[in-house]
PLY file of the C-alpha trace (Angstrom):
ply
format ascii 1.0
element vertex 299
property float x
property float y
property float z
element edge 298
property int vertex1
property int vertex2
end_header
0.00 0.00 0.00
1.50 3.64 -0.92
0.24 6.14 1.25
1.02 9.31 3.05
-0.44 12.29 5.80
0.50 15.64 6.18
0.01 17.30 8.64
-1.60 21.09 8.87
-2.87 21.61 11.99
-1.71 24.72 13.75
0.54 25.86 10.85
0.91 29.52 9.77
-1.20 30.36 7.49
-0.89 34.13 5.96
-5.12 34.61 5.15
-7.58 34.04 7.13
-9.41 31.60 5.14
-12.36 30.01 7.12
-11.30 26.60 5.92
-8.54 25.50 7.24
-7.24 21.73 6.75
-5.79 19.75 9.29
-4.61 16.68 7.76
-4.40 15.58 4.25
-4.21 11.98 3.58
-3.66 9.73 0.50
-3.36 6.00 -0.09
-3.65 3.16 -2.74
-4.29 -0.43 -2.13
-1.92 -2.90 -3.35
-3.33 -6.39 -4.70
-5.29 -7.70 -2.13
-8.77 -6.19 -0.58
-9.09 -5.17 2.56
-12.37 -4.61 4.99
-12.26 -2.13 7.84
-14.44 -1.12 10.36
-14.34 2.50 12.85
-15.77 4.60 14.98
-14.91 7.92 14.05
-13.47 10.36 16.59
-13.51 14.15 16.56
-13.26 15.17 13.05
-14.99 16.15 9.84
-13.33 13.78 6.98
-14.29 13.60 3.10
-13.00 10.94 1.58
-12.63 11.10 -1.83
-12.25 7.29 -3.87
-11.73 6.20 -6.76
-11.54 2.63 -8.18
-9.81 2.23 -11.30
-11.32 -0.95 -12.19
-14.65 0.60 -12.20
-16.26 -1.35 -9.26
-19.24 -0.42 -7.14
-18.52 0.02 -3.07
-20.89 -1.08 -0.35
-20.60 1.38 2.45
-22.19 1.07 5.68
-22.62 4.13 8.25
-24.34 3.65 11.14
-25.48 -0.40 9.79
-27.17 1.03 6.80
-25.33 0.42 3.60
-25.10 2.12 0.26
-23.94 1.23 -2.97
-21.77 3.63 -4.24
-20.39 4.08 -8.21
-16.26 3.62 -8.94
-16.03 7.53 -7.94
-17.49 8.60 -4.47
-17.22 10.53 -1.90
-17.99 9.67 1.95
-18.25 12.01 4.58
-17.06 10.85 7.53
-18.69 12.64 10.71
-17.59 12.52 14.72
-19.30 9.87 16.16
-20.59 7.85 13.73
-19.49 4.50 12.67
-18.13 3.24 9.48
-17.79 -0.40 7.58
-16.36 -0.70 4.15
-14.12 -3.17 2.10
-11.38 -1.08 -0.07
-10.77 -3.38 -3.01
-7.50 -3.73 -4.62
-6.03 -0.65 -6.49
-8.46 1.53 -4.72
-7.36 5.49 -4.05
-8.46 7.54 -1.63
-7.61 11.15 -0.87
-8.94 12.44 2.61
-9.30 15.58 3.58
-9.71 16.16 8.04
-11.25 19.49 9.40
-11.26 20.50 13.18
-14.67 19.15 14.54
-15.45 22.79 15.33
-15.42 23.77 11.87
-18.33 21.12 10.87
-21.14 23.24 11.19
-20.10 26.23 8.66
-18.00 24.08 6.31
-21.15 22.13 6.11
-23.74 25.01 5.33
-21.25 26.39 3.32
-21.16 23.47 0.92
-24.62 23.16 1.31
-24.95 19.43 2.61
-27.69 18.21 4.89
-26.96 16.35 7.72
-28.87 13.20 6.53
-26.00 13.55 3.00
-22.75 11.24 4.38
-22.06 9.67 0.77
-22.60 9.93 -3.11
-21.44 9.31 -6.26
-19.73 11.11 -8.88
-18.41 11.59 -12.86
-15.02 12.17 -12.67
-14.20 14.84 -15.31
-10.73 16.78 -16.11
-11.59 19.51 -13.56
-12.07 17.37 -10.48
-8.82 14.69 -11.53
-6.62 18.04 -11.89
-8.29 19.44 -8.43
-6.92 15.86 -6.80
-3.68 15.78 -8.27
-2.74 19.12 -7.58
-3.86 18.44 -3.67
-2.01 15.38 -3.85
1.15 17.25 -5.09
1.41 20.41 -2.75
0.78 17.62 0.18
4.10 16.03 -0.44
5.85 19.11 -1.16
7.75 20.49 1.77
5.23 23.53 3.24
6.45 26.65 2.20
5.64 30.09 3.08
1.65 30.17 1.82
1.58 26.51 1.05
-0.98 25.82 3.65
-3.34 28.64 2.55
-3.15 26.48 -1.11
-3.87 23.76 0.28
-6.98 25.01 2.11
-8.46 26.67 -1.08
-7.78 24.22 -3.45
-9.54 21.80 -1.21
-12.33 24.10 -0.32
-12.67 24.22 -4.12
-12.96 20.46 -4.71
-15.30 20.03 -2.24
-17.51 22.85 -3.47
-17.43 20.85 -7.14
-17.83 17.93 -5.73
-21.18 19.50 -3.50
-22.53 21.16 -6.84
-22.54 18.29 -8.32
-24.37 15.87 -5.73
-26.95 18.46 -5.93
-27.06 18.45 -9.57
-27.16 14.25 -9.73
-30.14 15.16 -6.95
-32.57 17.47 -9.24
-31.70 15.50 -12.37
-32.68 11.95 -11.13
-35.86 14.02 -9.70
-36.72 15.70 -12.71
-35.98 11.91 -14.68
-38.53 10.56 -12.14
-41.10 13.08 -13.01
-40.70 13.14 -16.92
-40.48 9.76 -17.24
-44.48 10.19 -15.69
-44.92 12.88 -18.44
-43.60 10.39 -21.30
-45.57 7.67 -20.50
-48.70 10.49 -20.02
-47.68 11.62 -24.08
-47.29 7.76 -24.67
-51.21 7.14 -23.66
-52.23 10.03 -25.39
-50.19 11.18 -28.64
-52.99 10.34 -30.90
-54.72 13.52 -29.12
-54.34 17.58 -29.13
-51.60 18.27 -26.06
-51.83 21.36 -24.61
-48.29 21.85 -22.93
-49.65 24.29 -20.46
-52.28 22.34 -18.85
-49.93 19.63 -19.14
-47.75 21.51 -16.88
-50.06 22.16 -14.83
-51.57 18.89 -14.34
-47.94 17.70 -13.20
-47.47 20.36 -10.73
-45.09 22.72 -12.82
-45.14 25.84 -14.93
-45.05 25.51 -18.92
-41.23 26.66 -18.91
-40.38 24.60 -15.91
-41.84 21.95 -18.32
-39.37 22.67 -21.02
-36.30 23.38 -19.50
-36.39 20.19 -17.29
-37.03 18.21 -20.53
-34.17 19.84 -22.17
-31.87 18.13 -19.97
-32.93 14.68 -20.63
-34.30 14.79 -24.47
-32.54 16.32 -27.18
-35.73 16.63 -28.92
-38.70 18.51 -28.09
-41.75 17.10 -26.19
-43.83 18.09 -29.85
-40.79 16.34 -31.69
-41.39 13.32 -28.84
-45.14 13.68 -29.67
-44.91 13.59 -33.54
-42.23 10.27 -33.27
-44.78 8.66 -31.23
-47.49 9.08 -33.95
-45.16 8.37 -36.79
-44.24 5.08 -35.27
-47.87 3.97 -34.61
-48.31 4.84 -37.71
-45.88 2.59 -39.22
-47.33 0.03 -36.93
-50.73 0.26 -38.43
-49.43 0.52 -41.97
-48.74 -3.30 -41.30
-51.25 -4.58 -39.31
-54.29 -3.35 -40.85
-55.84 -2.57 -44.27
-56.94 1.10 -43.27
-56.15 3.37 -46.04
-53.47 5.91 -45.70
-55.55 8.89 -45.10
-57.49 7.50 -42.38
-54.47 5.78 -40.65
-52.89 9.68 -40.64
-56.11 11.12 -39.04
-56.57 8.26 -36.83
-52.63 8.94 -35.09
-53.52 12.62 -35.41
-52.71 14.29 -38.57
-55.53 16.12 -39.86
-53.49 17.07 -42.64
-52.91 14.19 -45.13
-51.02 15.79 -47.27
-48.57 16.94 -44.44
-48.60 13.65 -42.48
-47.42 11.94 -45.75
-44.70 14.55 -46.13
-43.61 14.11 -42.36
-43.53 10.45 -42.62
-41.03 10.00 -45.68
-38.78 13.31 -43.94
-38.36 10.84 -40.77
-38.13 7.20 -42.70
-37.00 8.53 -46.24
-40.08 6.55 -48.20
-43.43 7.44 -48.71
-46.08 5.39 -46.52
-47.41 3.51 -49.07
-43.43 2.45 -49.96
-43.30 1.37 -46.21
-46.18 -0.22 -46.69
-44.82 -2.21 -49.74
-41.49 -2.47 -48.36
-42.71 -4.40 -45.11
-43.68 -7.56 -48.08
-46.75 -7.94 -45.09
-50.20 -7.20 -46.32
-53.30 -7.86 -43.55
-55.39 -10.78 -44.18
-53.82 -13.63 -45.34
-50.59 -12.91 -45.48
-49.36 -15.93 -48.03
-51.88 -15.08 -50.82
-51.54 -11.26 -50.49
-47.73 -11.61 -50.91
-48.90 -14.05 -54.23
-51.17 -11.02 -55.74
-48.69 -8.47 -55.16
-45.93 -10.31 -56.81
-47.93 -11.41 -59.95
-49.51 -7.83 -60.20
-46.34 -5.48 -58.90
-48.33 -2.87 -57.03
-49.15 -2.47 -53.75
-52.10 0.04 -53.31
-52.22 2.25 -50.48
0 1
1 2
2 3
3 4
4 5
5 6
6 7
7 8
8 9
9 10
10 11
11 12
12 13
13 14
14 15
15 16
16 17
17 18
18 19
19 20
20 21
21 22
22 23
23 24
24 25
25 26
26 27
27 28
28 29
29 30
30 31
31 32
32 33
33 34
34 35
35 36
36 37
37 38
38 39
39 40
40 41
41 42
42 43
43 44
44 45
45 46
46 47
47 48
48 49
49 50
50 51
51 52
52 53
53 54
54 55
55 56
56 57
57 58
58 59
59 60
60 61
61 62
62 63
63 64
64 65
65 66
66 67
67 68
68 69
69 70
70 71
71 72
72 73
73 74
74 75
75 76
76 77
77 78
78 79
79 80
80 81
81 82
82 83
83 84
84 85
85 86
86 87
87 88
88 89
89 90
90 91
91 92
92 93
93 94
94 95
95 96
96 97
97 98
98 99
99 100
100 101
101 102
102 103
103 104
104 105
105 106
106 107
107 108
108 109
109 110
110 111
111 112
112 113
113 114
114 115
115 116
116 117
117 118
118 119
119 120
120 121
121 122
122 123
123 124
124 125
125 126
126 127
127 128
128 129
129 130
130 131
131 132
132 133
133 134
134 135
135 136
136 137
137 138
138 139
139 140
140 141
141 142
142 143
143 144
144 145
145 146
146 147
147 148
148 149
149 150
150 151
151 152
152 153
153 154
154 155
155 156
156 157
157 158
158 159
159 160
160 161
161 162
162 163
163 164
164 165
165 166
166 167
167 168
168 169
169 170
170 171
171 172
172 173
173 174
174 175
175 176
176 177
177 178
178 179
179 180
180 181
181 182
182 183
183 184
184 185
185 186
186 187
187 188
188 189
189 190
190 191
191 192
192 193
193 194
194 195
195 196
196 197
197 198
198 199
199 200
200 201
201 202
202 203
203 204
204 205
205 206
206 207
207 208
208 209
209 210
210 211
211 212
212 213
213 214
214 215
215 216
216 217
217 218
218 219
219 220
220 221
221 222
222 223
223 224
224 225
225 226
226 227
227 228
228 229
229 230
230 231
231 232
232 233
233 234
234 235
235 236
236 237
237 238
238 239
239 240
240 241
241 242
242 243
243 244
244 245
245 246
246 247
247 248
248 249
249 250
250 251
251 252
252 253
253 254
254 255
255 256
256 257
257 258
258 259
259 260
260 261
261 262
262 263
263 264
264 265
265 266
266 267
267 268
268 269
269 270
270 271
271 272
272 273
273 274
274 275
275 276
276 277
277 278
278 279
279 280
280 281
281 282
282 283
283 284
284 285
285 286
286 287
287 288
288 289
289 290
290 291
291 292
292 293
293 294
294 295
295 296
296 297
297 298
């Protein structure tokens, strides 16, 4: 196992940042995994992990456990207890705070109590925040190195807090569009009005919109006209209905435009679908026989 501390606690700092780290931590598993269980004692950890293999972690605190991605962080508060198993190659970069400071750094990152752990994306930003940490911690501490070190971890944590908060409101918002979807799903034949759609989900119009721009890269009328397109193409198949009455019956009440929107998305006219799909309803074998002999395929 490589590892190392460094210590900061009661070391000169030249600002007054509010922030100040007391220990800074870093280790790496070698081959073989390892389990661990702790009380912890009077300070405010965040431990930072990573496992390069891409494995999920089971972490307990306080006997209840949760599954965490290959990038998490855990919190690690006074008096609370702790059960893990660090699996071979793991990292792990802790930052400790004075127990004192728990309250503010806490608000100030904007964590509940009831948040100890998540999971996270590890992007260019946060690896360069780590390895910079990791590098001024094995420097020797120079004149303002501890005031780096307090800011630069101050900053990962406040990335790292943004974006539990972000993974929050998104898997929310998935939770309450994928109601909306299967709502459009039920009912794309019919007229949607997206305001009293809105409303009937508890939201405003552009509330509406901008959470389903995060999820869908195509509009919810986009969504809407897909939906209709592809029961279309369904019923092109299945039944006999002519092609006017299939586009009024998915809700075109243009013909001329539905036929026009159906060979933009699929490139062929619906009656070349139609023909394409060598299925005719009825009796499948004998239509297949007339169309051959006679070439066409009405529509």
């Amino acid at each position: 196992m490589q590892k190392f501390f460094t210590m900061l606690a009661n070391k000169p700092r030249l600002t007054n940042f509010p922030y100040q780290v007391s220990c800074v931590s870093f280790w790496q598993l070698g081959d073989a995994d390892t389990r661990w269980v702790m009380e912890w004692d009077t300070k405010l950890s965040f431990a930072v992990r990573r496992d390069p293999d891409g494995r999920n972690i089971n972490q307990q605190i306080n006997g209840v456990s949760h599954i965490l991605g290959p990038c998490h962080v855990v919190i690690k508060r006074p008096g609370n207890r702790y059960w893990g198993l660090n699996t071979a190659g793991c990292t792990s970069l802790t930052l400790d705070y004075p127990t004192g400071q728990c309250p503010s750094l806490l608000a100030a990152l904007g964590l509940k109590p009831e948040e100890s752990c998540w999971s996270f994306q590890l992007t260019d930003e946060l690896d360069a925040l780590i390895r910079e940490l990791i590098e001024l911690a094995q420097m020797a501490i120079t004149r303002g190195g501890c005031d780096q070190i307090d800011i630069i971890a101050y900053q990962l944590l406040t990335e790292l807090a943004v974006r539990r908060r972000d993974d929050v409101g998104l898997r929310v918002g998935a939770n309450e569009l994928m109601k909306i979807t299967s709502y459009l799903q039920a009912h794309c034949r019919e007229e949607i009005d997206f305001d009293q759609l809105a409303v009937q989900f508890g939201m405003s119009r552009s509330t509406l919109f901008r959470k389903w721009n995060r999820l869908f890269q195509v509009s919810p009328a986009r969504y809407i006209q897909e939906l209709r397109l592809q029961d279309a193409r369904r019923l092109l198949v299945e039944t006999g209905e002519r092609i006017g009455d299939i586009a009024r019956m998915v809700g075109f009440d243009n013909v001329s435009y539905f036929i026009q929107t159906f060979r933009h998305f699929y490139g062929i006219t619906p009656t070349e679908f139609r023909c394409s799909e060598k299925f005719l309803p009825g009796d499948a074998f004998m239509r297949r026989a007339v169309r051959r002999r006679k070439g066409t395929c009405s529509g």
